[in-house]
C-alpha positions in Angstrom: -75.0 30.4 -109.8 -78.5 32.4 -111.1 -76.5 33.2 -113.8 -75.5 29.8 -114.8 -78.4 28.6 -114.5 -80.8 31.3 -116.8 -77.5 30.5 -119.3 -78.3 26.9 -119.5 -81.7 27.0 -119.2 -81.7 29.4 -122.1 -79.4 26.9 -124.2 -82.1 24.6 -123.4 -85.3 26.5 -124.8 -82.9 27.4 -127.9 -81.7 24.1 -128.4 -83.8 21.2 -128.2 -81.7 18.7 -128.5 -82.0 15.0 -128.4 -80.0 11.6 -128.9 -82.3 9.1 -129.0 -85.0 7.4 -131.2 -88.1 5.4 -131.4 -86.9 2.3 -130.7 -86.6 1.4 -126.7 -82.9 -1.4 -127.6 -79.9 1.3 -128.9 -76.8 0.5 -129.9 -74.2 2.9 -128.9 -73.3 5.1 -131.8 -71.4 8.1 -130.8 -74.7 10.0 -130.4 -76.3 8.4 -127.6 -73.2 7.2 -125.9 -69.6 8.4 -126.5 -68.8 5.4 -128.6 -69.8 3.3 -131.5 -70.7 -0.6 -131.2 -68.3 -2.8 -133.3 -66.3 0.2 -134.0 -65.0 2.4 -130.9 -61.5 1.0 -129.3 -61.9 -0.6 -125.6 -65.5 -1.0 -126.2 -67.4 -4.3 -125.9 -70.4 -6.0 -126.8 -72.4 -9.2 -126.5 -76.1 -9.7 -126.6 -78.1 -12.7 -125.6 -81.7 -13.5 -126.8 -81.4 -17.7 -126.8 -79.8 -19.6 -124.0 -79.1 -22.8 -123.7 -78.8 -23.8 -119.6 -79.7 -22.1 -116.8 -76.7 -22.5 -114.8 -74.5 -20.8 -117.3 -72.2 -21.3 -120.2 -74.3 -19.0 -122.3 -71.6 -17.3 -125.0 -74.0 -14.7 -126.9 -75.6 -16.2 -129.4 -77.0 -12.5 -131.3 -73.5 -10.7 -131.4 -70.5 -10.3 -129.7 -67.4 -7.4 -130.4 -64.2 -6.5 -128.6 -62.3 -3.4 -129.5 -59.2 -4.3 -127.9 -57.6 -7.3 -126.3 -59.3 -8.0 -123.1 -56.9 -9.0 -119.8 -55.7 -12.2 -119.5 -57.7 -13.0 -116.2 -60.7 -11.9 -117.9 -63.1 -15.3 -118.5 -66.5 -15.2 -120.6 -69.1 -13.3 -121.0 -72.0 -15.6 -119.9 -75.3 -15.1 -117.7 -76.7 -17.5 -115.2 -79.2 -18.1 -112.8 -78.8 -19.2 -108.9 -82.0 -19.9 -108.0 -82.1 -23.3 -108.5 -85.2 -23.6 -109.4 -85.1 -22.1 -113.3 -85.3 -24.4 -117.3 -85.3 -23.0 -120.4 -88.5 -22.9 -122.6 -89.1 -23.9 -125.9 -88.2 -20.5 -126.8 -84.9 -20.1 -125.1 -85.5 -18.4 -122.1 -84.7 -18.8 -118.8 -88.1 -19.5 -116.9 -89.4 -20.0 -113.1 -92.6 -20.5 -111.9 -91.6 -21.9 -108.4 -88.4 -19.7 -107.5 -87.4 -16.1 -107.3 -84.6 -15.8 -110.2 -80.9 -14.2 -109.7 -78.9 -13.5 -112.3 -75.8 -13.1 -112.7 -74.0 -11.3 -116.1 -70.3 -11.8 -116.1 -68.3 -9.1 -118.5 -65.1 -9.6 -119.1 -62.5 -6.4 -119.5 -59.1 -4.6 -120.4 -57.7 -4.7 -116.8 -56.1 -1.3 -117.6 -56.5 -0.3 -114.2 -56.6 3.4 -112.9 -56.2 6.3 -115.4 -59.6 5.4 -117.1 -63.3 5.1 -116.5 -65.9 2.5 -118.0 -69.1 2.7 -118.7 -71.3 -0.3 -118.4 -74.6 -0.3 -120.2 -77.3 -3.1 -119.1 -80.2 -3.4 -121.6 -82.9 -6.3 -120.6 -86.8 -7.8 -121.5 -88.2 -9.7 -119.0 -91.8 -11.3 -119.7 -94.2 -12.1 -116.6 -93.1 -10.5 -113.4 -90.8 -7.6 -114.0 -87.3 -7.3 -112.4 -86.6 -5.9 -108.7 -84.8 -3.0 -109.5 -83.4 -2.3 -106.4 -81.6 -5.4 -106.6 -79.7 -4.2 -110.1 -76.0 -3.7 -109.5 -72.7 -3.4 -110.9 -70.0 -5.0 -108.7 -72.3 -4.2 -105.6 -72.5 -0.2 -106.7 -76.3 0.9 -107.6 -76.8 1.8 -111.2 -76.6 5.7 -112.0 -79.4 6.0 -114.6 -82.5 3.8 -115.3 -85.1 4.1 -118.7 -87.5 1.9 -118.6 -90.3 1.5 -121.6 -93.6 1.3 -121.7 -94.8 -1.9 -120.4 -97.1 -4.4 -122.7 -100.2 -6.3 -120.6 -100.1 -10.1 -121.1 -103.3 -10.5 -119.0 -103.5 -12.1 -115.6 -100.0 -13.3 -114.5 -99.8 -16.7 -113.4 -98.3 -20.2 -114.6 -97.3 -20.5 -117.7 -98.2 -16.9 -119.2 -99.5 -13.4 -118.0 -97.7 -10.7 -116.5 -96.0 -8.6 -118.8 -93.6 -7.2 -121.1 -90.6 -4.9 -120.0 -87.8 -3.7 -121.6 -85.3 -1.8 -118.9 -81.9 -0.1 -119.2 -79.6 0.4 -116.9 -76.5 2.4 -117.0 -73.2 3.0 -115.0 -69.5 4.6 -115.1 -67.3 4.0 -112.8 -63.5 4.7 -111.9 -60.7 2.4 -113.6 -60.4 -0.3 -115.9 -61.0 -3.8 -114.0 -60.7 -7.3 -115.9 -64.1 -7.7 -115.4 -67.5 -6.8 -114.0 -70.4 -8.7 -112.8 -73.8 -7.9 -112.8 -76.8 -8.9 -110.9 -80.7 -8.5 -110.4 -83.3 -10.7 -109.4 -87.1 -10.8 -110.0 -89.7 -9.3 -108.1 -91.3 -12.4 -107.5 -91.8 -16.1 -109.3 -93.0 -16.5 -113.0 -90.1 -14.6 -114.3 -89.4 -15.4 -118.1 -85.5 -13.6 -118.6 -86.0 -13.1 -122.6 -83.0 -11.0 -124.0 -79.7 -9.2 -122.2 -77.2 -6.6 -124.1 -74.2 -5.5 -122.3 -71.8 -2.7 -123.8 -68.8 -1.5 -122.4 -66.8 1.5 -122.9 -63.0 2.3 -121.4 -61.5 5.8 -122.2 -59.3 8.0 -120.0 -60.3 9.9 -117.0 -60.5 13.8 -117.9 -59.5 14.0 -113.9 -62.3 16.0 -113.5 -63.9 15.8 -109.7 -66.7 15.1 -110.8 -69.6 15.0 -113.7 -70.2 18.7 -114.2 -66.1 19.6 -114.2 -66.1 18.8 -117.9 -63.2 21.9 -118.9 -60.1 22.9 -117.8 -58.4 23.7 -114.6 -60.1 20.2 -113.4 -60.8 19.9 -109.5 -62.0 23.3 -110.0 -66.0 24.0 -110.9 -66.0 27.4 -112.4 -67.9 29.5 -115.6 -65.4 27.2 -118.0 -67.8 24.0 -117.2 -70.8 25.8 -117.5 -69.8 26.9 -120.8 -68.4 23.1 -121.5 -71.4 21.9 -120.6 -73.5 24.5 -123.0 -71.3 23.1 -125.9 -72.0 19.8 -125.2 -75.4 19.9 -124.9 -75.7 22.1 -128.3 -73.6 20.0 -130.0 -76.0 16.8 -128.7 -72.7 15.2 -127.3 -73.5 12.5 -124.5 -71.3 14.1 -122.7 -74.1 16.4 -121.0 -76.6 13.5 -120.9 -76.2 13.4 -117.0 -79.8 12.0 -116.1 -82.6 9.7 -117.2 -83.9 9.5 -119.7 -80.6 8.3 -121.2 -79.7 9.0 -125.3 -82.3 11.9 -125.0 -81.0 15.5 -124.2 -83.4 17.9 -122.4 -84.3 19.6 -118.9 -83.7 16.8 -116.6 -79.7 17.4 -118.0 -79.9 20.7 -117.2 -81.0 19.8 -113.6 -78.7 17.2 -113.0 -75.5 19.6 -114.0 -76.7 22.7 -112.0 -77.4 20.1 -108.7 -73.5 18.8 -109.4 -72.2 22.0 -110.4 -73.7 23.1 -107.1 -72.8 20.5 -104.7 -68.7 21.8 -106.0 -66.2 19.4 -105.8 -65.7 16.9 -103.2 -63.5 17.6 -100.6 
């Protein structure tokens, strides 16, 4: 393990090597994330930043894409409030000065079923209050990353403006191919102004590895072969070895999070 770890901690200092850019909204494009928006097969896309009701029947008005045929059973994309309480402003957003908001993001999918994982990528800006973070989930399951940027002060928040800014991401992968996920947060208080959402999606085949850091062959087996997996990947800025926050960006926190699963072994 001590030599594992001064290996990739070496790679590290040598390499330097990042994904991301300036800008906080990404699209996936084979750097950052394994796939390419509008390009990849069994990826998805849609992207809101007008709607029209609170109470749904929002289709993405920026962009939608679907590399594939989704299932049958799989409905719309749309996002929608349940608090009751919500309009939308003169500038299409979904505003609430009296109730806390909860939203709800329905993605539609293959339906492939087992064999595969998917990877669901939440982008969001909120203005006013900021979103309860603890309250962001995929199907009920916690998200496994979170990058937030740097907030913007609107001044004293209250009715009608104030607060601020806040442009989260949230990202997770999880086991199969179902027709469809759904997503929901909720503010952490009243005077929530829901501005803009991006979901992508991303279906490939499981590598039957146990677990993040069994990225080589014999899977269900954590031995030097991952480690040196792992070392390629990260030189070779694949996302594959982007296993922590901040997401799209390659660097220590990576190493950590391999040598802490590489550690743990696989799960019995």
């Amino acid at each position: 393990m001590r030599a594992a770890t001064a290996a990739v901690l070496g790679m590290v200092i040598a390499s330097g090597s990042a994904l991301g850019g300036a800008e906080f909204f990404v699209a996936p494009d084979g750097v950052n994330f394994q796939w390419e928006r509008g390009v990849s097969a069994l990826s998805a896309y849609a992207e809101w930043n007008i709607f029209t009701s609170p109470f749904g029947d929002n289709d993405p008005d920026v962009g939608e894409f679907v590399g594939g045929v989704f299932d049958e059973n799989a409905g719309d994309w749309d996002v929608s409030d349940a608090s009751g309480g919500s309009f939308i402003t003169g500038t299409g957003n979904i505003y609430s000065f009296g109730s806390v908001q909860d939203i709800t993001v329905l993605v539609p999918s293959f339906g492939l079923g087992d064999g595969y994982e998917t990877t669901v990528v939440l982008q969001t800006r909120v203005q006013g209050v900021t979103l309860d973070n603890s309250t962001v989930e995929l199907d009920g399951e916690a998200y496994q990353a979170i990058e937030e940027a740097e907030p913007i002060d609107l001044g004293e928040p209250g009715v009608g403006g104030g607060g601020v800014i806040q442009d989260s991401r949230y990202v997770w992968t999880v086991p199969g191919s179902a027709t469809g996920y759904e997503i929901r947060f909720m503010a952490i208080d009243t005077s929530l102004s829901l501005d803009r959402v991006i979901v992508d999606t991303y279906t490939v085949e499981s590598n039957d590895g146990c677990n993040a850091a069994d990225l080589a062959e014999p899977f269900e087996t954590l031995d030097i072969a991952d480690v040196v997996g792992f070392l390629q990947f990260f030189g070779a800025g694949d996302a594959s070895a982007d296993l922590a926050a901040p997401m799209g960006t390659l660097d220590i926190a990576d190493v950590v999070a391999f040598l802490q699963i590489f550690g743990g072994g696989c799960p019995s």
